[in-house]
VOLO-218060 format. One line per field, with one value per residue: x, y, z of N, C-alpha, C, O in turn; residue number from 0; residue in one letter. Coordinates in nm, 3 decimals. Example, Ala and Ser with C-alpha at 12.3 -4.5 7.8 and 13.67 -1.06 7.14 Angstrom:
// residues 2
nX <- [1.319/1.285] .
nY <- [-0.569/-0.225] .
nZ <- [0.780/0.708] .
caX <- [1.230/1.367] .
caY <- [-0.450/-0.106] .
caZ <- [0.780/0.714] .
cX <- [1.320/1.290] .
cY <- [-0.330/0.003] .
cZ <- [0.780/0.787] .
oX <- [1.424/1.341] .
oY <- [-0.332/0.114] .
oZ <- [0.846/0.804] .
resi <- [0/1] .
resn <- [A/S] .
***
This chain:
// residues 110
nX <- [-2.152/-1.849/-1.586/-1.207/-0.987/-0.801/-0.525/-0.415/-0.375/-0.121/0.009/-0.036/-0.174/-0.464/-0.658/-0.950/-1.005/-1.170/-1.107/-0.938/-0.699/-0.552/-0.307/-0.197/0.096/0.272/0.611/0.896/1.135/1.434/1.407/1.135/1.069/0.893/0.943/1.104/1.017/1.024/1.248/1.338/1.316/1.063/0.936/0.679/0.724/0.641/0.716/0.982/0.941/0.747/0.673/0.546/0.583/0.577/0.416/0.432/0.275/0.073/0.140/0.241/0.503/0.627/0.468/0.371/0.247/0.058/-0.106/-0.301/-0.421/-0.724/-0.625/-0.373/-0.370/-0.470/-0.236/-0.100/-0.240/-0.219/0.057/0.356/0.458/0.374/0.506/0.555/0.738/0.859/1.015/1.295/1.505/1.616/1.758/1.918/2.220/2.230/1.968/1.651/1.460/1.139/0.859/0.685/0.536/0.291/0.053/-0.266/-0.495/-0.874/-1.160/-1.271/-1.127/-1.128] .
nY <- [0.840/0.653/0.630/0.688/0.380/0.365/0.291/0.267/0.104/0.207/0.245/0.471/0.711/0.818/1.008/1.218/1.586/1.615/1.373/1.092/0.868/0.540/0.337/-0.028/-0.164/-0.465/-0.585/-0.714/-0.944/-0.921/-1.210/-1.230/-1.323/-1.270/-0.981/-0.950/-0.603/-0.449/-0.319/-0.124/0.194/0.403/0.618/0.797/1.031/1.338/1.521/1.760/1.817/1.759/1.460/1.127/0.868/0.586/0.304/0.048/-0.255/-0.370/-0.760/-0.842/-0.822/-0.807/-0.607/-0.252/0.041/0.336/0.651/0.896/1.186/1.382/1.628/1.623/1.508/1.781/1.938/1.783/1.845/2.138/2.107/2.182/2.007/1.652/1.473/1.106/0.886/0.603/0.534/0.382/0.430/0.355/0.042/0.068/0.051/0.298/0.529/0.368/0.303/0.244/0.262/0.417/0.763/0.913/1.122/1.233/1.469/1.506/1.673/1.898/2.126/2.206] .
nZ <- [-1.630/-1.670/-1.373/-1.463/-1.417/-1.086/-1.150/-1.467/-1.773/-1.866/-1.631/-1.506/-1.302/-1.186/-1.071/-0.901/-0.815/-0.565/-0.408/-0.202/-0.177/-0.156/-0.214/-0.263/-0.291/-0.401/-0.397/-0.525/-0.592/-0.817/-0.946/-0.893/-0.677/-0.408/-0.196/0.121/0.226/0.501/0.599/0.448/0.275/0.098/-0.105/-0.242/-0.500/-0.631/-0.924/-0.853/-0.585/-0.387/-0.162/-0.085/0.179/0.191/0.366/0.619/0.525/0.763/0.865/0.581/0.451/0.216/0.090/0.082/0.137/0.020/0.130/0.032/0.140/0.052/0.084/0.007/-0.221/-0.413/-0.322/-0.557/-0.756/-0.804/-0.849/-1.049/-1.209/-1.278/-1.274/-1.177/-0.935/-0.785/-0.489/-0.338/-0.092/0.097/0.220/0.004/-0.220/-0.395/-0.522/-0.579/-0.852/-0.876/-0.963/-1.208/-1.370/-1.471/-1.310/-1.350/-1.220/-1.300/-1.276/-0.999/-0.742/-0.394] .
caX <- [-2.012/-1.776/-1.454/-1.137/-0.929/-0.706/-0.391/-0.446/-0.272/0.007/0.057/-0.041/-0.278/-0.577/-0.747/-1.042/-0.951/-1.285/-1.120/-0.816/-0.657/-0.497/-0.238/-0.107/0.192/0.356/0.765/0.923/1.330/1.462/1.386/0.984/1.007/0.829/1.066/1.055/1.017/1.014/1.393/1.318/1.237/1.053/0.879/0.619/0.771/0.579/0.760/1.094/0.902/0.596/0.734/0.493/0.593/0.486/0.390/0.434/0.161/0.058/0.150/0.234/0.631/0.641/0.375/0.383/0.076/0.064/-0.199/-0.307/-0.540/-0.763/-0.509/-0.247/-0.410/-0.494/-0.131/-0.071/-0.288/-0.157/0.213/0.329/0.511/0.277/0.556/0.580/0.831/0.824/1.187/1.404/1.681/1.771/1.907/2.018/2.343/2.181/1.861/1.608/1.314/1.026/0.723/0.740/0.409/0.187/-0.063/-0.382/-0.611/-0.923/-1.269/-1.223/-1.035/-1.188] .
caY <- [0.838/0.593/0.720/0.563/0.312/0.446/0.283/0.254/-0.017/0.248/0.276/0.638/0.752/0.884/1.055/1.312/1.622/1.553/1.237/1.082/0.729/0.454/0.206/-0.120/-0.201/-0.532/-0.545/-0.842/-0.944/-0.972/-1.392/-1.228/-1.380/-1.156/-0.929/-0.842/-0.444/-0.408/-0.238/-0.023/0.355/0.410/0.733/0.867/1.204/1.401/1.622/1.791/1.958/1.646/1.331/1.109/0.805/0.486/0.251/-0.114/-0.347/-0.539/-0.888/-0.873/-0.757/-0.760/-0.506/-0.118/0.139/0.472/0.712/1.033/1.235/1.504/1.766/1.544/1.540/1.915/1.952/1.747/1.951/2.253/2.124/2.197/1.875/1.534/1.320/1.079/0.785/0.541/0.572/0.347/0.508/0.296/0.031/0.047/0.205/0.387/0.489/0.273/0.358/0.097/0.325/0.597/0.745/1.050/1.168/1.307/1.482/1.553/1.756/2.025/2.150/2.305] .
caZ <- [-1.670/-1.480/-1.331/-1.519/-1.281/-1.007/-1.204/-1.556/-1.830/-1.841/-1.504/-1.466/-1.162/-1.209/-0.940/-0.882/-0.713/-0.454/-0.328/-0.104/-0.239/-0.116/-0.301/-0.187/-0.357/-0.380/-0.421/-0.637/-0.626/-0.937/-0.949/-0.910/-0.564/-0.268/-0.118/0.249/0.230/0.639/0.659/0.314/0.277/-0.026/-0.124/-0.396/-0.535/-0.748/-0.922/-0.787/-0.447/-0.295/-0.125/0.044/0.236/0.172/0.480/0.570/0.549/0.878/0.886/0.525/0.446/0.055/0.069/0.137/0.116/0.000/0.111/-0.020/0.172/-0.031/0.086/-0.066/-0.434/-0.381/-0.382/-0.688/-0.879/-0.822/-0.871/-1.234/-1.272/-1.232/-1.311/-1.028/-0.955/-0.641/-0.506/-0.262/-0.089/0.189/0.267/-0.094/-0.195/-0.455/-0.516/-0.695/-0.893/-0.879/-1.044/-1.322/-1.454/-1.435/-1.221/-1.395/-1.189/-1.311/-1.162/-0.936/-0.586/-0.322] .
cX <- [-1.933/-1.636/-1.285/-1.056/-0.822/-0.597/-0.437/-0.344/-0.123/0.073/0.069/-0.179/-0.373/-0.684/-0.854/-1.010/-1.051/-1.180/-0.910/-0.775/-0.584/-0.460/-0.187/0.018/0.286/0.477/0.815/1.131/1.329/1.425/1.182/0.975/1.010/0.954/1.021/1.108/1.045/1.117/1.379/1.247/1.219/0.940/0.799/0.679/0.702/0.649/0.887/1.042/0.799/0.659/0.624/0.545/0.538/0.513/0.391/0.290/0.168/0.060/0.244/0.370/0.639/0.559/0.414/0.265/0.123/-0.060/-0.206/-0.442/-0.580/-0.669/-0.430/-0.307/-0.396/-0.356/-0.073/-0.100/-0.224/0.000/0.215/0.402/0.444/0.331/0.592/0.694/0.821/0.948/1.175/1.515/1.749/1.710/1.984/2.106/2.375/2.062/1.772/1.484/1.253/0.903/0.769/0.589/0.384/0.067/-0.157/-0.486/-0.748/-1.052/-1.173/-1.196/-1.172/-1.111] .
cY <- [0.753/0.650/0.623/0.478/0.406/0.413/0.226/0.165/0.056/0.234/0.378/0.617/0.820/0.970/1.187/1.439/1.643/1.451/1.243/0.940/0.678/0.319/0.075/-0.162/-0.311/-0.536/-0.722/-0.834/-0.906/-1.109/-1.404/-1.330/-1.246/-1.089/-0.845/-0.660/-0.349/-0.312/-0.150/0.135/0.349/0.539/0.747/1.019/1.221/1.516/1.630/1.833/1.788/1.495/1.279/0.984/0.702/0.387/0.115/-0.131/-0.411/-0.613/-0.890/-0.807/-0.718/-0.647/-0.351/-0.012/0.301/0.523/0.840/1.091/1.317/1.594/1.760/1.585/1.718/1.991/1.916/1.847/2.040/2.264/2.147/2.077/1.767/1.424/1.275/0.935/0.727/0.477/0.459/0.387/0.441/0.162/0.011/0.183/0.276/0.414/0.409/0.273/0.225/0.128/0.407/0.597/0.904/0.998/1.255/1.333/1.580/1.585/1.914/1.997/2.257/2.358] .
cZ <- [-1.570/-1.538/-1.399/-1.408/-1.227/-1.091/-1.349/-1.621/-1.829/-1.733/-1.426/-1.358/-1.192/-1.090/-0.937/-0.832/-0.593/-0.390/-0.281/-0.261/-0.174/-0.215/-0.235/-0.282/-0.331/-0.457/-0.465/-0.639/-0.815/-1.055/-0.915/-0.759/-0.449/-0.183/0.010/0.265/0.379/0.665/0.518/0.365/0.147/-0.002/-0.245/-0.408/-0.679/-0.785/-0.860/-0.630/-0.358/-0.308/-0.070/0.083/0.254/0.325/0.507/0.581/0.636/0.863/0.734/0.413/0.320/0.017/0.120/0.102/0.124/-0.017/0.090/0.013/0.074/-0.025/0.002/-0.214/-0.474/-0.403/-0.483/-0.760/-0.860/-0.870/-1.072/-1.303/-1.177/-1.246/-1.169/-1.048/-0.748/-0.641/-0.413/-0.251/0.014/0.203/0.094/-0.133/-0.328/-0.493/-0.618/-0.702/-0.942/-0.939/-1.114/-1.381/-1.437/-1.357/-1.259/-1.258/-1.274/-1.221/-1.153/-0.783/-0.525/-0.203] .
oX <- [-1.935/-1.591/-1.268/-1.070/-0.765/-0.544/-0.506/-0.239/-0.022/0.194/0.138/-0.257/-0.332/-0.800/-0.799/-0.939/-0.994/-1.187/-0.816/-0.809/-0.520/-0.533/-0.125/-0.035/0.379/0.471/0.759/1.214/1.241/1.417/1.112/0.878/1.096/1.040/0.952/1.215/1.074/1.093/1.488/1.166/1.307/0.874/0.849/0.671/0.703/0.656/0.926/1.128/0.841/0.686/0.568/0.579/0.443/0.619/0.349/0.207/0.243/-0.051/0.349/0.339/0.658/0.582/0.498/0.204/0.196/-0.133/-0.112/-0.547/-0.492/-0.626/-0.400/-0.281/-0.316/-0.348/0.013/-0.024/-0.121/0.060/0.136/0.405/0.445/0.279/0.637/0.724/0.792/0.996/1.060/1.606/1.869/1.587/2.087/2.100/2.486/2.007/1.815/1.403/1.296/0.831/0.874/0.527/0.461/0.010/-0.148/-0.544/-0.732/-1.059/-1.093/-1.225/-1.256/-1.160] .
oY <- [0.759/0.688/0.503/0.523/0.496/0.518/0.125/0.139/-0.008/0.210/0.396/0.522/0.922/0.939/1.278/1.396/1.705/1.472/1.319/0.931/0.757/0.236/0.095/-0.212/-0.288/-0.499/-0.825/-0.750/-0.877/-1.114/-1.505/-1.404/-1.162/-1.150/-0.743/-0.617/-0.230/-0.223/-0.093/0.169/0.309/0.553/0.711/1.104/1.158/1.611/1.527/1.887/1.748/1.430/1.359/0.946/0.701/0.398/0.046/-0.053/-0.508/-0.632/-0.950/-0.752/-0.598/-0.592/-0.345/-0.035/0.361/0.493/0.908/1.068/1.344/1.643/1.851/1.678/1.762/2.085/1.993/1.925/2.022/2.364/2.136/2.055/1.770/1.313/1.342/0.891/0.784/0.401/0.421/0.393/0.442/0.168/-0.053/0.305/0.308/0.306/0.386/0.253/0.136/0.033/0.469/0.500/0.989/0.889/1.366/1.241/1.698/1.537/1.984/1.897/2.333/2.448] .
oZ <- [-1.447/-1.646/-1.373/-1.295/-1.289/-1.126/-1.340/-1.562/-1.801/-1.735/-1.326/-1.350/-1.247/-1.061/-0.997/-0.741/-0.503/-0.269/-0.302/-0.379/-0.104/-0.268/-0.131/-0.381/-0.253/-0.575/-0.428/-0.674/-0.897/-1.178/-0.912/-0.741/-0.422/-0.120/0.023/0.308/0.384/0.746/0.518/0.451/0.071/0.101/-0.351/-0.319/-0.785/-0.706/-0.806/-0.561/-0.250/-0.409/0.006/-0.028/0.333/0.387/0.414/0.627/0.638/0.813/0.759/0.307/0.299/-0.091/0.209/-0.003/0.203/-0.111/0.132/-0.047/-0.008/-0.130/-0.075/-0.290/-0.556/-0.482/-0.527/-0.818/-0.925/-0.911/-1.165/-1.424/-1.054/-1.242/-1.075/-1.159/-0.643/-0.725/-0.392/-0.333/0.039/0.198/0.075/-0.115/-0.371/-0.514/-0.731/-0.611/-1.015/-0.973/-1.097/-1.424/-1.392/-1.344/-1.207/-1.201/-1.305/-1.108/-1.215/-0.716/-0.572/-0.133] .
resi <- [0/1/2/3/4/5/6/7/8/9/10/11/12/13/14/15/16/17/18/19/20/21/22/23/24/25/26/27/28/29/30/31/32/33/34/35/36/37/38/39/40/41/42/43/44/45/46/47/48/49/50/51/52/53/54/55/56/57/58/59/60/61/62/63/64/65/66/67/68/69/70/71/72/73/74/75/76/77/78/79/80/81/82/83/84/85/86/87/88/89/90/91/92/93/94/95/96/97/98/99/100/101/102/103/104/105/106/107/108/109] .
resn <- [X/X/X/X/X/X/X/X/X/X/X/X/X/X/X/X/X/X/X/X/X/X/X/X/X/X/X/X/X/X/X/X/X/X/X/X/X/X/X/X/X/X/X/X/X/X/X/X/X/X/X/X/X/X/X/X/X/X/X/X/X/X/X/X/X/X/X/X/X/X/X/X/X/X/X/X/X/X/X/X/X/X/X/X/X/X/X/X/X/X/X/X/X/X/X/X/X/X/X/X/X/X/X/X/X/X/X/X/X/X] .
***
């Protein structure tokens, strides 16, 4: 059986609950030209309750990385809402949603 992709054509997440993950995410102006992300806070929130904190990329500003240890999924699953959204709250002066999807996990937790 193979495992379906981590981000699927929707744009929903797919993950195991065995395993961690790691995203890289590149950020786009408006004009689709590379936007330096370095002075940005941007967050994954799952749900109303699970934030995690996405990270720059070394050398490489338009970029930001979001990882999710096993613990991390572990908490997905158990939340009862899987809807997730990949926020910006500062430096803009309101916030601004850059992902929207679900988060399927399937397997099992341990």
């Amino acid at each position: 059986m193979t495992l379906p992709p981590l981000v699927d054509e929707r744009g929903d997440i797919n993950l195991h609950g065995r395993q961690g993950a790691e995203l890289i995410l590149e950020f786009y102006d408006e004009n689709g030209v590379a936007r330096d992300m370095s002075a940005a806070t941007v967050t994954f929130e799952v749900g109303p309750s699970l934030n995690y904190p996405l990270a720059p990329v070394a050398g490489v500003p338009s970029q930001m990385k979001l990882t999710l240890a096993n613990a991390d999924v572990k908490d997905i699953f158990n939340a009862p809402n899987k809807n997730f959204i990949v926020l910006e709250t500062v430096p803009a002066l309101v916030p601004t949603p850059h992902w929207v999807g679900m988060v399927y996990v399937s397997g099992w937790i341990e």
